[in-house]
PAZAPA-4460 file (N, C-alpha, C; in steps of 0.05 Angstrom, whole numbers, plus 32768, in hexadecimal, padded with zeros to 4 digits):
% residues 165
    n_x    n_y    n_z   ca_x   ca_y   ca_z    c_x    c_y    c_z   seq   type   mol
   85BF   796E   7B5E   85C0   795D   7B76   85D4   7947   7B72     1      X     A
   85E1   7946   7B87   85FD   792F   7B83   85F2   7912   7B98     2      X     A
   85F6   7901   7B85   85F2   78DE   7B99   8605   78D7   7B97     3      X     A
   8612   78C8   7BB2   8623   78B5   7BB0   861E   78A1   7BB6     4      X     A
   8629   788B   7B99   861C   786F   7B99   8638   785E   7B99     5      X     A
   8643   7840   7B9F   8654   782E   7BA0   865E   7832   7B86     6      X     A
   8677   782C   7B7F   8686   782C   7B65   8681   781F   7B56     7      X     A
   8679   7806   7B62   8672   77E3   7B5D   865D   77F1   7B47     8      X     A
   864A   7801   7B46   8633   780A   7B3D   8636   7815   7B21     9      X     A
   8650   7820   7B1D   8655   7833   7B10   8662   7820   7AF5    10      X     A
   8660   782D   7AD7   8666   7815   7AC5   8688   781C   7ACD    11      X     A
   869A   7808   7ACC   86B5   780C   7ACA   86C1   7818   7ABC    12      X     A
   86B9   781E   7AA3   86C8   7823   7A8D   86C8   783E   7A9A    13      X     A
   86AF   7854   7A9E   86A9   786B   7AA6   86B9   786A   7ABD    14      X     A
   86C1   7860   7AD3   86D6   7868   7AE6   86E2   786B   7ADB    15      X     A
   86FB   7856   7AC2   8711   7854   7ABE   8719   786F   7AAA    16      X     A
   8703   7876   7A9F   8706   7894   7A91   8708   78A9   7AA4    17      X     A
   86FC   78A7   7AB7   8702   78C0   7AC9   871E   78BF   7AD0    18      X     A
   872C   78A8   7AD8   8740   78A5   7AE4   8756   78B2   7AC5    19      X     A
   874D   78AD   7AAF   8763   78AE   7A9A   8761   78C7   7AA0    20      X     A
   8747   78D4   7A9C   8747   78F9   7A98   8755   7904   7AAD    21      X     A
   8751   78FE   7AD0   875A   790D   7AE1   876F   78F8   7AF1    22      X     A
   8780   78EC   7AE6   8799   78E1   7AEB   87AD   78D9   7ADA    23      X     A
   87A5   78D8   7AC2   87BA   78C4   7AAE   87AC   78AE   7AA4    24      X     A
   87A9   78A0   7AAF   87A2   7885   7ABF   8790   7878   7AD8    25      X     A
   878A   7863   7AD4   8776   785B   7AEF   8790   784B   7B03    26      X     A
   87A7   784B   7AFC   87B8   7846   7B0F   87C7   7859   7B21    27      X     A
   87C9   7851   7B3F   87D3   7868   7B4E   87E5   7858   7B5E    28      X     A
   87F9   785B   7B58   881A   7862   7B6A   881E   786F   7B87    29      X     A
   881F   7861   7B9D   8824   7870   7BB3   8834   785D   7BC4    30      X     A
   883B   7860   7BD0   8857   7855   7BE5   884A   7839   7BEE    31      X     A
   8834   7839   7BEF   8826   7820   7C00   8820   780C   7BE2    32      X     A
   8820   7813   7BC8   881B   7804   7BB6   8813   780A   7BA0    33      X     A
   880B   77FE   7B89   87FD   7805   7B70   87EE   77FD   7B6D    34      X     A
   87D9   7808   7B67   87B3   7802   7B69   87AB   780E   7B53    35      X     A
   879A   77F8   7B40   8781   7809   7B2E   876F   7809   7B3A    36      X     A
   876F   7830   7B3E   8758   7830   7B45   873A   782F   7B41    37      X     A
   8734   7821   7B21   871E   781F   7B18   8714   77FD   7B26    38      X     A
   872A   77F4   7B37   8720   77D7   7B41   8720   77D6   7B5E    39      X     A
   8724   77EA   7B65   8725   77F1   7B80   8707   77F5   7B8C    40      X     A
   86F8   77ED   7BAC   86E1   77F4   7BB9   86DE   7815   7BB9    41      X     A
   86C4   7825   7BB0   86C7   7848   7BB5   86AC   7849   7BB5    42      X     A
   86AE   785F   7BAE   8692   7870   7BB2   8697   7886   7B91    43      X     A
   867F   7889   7B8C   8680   78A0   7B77   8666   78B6   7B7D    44      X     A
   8668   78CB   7B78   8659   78E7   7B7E   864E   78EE   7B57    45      X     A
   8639   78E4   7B5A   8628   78ED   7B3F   860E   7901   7B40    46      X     A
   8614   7911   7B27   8601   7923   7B25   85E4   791D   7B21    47      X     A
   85CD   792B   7B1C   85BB   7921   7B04   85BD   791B   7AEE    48      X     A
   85D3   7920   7ADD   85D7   791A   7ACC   85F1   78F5   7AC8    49      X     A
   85F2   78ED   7AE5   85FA   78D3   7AE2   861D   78E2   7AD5    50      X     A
   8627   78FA   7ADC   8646   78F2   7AD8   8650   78FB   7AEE    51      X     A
   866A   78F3   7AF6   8676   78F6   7B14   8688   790E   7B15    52      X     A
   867C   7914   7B2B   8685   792B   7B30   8691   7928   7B4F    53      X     A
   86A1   790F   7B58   86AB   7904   7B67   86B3   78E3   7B66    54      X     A
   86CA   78E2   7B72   86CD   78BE   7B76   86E3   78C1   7B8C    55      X     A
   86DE   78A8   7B99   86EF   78A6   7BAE   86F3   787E   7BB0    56      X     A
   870E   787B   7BAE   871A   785D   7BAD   8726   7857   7BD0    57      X     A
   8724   7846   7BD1   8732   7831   7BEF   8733   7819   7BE9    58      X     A
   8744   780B   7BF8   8751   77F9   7C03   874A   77EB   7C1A    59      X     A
   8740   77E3   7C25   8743   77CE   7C45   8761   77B7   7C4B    60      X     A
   876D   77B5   7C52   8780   77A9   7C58   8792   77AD   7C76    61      X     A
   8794   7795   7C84   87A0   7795   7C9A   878D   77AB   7CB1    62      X     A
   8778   77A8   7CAF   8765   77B7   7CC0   8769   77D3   7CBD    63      X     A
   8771   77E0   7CA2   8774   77F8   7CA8   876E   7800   7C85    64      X     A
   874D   7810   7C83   874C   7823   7C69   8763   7832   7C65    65      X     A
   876B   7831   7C43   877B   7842   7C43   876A   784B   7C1C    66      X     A
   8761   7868   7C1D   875E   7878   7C0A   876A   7880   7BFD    67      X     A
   876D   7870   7BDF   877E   7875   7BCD   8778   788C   7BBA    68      X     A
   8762   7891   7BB5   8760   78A9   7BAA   8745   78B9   7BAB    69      X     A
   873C   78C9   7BAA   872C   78E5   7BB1   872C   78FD   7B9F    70      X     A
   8719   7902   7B8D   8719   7910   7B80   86FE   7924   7B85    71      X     A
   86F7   7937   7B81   86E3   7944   7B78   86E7   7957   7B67    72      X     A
   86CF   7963   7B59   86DC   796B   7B40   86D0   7983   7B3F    73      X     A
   86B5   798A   7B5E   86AD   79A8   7B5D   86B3   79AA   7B7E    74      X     A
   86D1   79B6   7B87   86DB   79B7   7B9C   86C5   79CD   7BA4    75      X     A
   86C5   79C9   7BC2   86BC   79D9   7BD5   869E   79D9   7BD7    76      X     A
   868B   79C5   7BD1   8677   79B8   7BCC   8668   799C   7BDD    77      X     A
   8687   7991   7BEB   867C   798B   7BFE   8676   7967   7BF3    78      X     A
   8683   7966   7BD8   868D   794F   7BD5   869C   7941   7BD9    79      X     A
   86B2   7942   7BDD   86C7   793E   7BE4   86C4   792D   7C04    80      X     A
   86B3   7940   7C0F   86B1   7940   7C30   869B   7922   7C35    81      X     A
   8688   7926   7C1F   8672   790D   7C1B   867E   78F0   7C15    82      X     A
   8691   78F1   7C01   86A5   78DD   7BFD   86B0   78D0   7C0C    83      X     A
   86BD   78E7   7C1B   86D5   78D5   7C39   86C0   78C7   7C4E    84      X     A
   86B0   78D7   7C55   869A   78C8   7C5F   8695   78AB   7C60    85      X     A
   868B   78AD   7C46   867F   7898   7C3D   868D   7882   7C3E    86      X     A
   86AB   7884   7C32   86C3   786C   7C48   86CB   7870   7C5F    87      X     A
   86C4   7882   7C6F   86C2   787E   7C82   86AB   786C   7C9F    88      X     A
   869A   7871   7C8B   8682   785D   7C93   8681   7843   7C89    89      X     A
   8689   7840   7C7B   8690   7822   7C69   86A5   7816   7C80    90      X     A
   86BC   7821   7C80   86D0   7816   7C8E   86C9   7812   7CAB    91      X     A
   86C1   7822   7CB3   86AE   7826   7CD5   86A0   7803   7CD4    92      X     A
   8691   7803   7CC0   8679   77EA   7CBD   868B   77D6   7CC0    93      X     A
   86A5   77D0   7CB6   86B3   77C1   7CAD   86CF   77BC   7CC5    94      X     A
   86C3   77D0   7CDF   86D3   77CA   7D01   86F4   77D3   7CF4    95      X     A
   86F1   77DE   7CDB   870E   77EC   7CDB   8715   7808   7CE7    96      X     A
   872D   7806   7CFA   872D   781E   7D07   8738   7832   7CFC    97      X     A
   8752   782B   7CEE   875F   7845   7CE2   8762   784A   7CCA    98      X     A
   8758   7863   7CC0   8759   786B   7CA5   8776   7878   7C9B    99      X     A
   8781   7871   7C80   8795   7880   7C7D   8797   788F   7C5A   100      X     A
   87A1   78A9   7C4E   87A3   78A8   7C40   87BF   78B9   7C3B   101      X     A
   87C7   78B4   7C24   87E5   78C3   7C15   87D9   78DA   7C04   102      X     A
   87E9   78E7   7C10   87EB   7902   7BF1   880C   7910   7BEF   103      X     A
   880B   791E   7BDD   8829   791D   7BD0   882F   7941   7BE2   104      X     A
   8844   7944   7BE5   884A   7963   7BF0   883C   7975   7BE8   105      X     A
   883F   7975   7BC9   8832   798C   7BBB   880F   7994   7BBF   106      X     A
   8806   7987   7BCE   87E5   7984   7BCA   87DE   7987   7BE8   107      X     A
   87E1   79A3   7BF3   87DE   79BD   7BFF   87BE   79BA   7BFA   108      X     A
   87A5   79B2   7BEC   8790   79AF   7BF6   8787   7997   7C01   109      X     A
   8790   7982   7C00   8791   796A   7C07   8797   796B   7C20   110      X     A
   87B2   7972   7C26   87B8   797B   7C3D   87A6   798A   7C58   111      X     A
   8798   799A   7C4B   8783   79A8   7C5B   876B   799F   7C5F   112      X     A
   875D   7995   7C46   8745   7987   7C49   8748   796C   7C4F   113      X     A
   8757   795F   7C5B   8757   7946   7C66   8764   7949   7C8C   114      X     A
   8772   795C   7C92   877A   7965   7CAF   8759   7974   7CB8   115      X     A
   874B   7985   7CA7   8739   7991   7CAF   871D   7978   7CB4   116      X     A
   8722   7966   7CAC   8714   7946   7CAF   8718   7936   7CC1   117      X     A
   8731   793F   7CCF   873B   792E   7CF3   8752   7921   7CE1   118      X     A
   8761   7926   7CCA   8776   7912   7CC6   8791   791B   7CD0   119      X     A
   879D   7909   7CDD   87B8   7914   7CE2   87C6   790F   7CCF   120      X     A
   87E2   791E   7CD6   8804   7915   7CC5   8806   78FC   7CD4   121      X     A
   8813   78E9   7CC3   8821   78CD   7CDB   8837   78CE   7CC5   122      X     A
   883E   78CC   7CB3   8858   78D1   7CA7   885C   78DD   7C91   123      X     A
   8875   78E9   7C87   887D   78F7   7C7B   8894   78E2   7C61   124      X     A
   888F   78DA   7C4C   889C   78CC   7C47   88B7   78D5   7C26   125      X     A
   88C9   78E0   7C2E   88E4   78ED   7C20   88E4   78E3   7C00   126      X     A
   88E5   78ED   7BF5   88EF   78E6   7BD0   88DF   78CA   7BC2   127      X     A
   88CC   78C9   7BD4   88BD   78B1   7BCD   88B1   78B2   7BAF   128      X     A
   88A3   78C1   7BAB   8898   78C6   7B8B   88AC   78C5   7B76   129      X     A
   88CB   78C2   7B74   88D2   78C0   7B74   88D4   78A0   7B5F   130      X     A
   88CD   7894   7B70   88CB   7878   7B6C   88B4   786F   7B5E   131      X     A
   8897   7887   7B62   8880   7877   7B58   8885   7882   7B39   132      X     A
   8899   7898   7B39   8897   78A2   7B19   88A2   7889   7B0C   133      X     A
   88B4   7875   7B15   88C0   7860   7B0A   88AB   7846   7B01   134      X     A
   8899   784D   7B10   887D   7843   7B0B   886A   7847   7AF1   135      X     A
   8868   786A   7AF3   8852   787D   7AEA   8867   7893   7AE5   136      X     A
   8869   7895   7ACA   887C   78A7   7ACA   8876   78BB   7ABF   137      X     A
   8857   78BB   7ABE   8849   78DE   7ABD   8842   78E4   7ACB   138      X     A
   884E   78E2   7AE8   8840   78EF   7B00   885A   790F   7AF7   139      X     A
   8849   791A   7AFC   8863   793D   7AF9   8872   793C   7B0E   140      X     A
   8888   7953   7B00   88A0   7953   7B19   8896   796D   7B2D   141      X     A
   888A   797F   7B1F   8878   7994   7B27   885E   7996   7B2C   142      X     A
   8851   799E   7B3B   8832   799C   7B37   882B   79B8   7B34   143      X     A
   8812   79C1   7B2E   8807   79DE   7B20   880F   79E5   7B34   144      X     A
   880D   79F1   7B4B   881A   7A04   7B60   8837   7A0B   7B61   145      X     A
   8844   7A03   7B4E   8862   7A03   7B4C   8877   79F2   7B6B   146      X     A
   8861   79DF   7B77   8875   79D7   7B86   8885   79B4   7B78   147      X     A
   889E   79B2   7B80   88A3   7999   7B7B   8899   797E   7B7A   148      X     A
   8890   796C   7B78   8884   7951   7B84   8895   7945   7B80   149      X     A
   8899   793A   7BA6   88B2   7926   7BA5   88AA   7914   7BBF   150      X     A
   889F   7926   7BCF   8896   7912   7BE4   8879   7907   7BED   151      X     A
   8874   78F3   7BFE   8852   78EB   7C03   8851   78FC   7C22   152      X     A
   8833   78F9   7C24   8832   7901   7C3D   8816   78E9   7C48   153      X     A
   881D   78DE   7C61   8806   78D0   7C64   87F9   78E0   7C7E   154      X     A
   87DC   78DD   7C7D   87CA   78E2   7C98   87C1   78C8   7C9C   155      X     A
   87B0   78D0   7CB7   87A1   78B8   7CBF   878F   78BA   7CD1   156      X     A
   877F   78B0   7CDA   8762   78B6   7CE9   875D   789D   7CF1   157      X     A
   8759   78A3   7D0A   8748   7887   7D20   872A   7890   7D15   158      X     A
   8723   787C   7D0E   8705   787E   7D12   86F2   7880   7D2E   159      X     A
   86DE   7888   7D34   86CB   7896   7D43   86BD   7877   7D48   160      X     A
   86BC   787B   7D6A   86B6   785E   7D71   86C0   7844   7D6F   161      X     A
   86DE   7849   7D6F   86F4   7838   7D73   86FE   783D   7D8C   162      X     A
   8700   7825   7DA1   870A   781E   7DAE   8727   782E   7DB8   163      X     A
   873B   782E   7D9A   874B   7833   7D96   875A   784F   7D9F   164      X     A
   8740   7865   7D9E   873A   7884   7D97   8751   7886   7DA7   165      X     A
***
């Protein structure tokens, strides 16, 4: 059985190891900025056994969530989907209307499981990674699918019961 409890909850050190195992690092590089994400507001998805088998980091700024990172680690389970949620309701509480997140070209499931969630494309942004390698310079030039990583891609989502819609 999977709970999702506040990050705040969680000891730090244990985020910041997840982040080393399935990033490098707890720091993440994206066009909008550089964030550790072990100090960032999230959510984490724990087993009975108390280890995560999900985390999800955000941002609030200028009235608009933006999700810096999303992981799950037993895809197609329905974690993933519990996570976004869960800032999505946070941010809702918090009268923010629009959600946004980045993912890099190569990440063809990201892509799908976040459009299949109501997220649109709003931009497309050219040789950007690029720049975060100047940052992080173990982000790969390839990712396992053999495609390049060179560019971001952002979506975005009005939230439900905005004015805005």
């Amino acid at each position: 059985m999977i709970e999702i409890i506040n990050a705040s909850k969680m000891n730090k050190q244990i985020i910041n190891k997840f982040f080393r195992e399935h990033w490098g690092s707890p720091e993440m590089v994206i066009s909008s900025g550089t964030y550790k994400c072990d100090e960032l507001d999230g959510f984490v998805a724990i087993n009975e056994r108390d280890e995560i088998e999900g985390l999800v980091t955000y941002i609030i700024h200028n009235n608009v969530c933006e999700i810096v990172s999303l992981d799950s680690i037993l895809e197609n389970k329905g974690i993933g989907t519990k996570l976004l949620k869960k800032v999505e309701e946070q941010a809702s509480s918090q009268e923010v209307i629009h959600i946004r997140v980045t993912t890099t070209n190569d990440n063809i499931r990201a892509l799908s499981f976040y459009q299949k969630r109501g997220y649109c494309l709003t931009d497309l942004l050219l040789n950007v990674v690029a720049k975060a390698r100047e940052i992080k310079p173990e982000i790969p030039q390839v990712a396992d699918n053999g495609i390049p990583i060179r560019d971001e891609i952002v979506l975005g989502k009005i939230l439900q019961g905005s004015i805005y819609r």
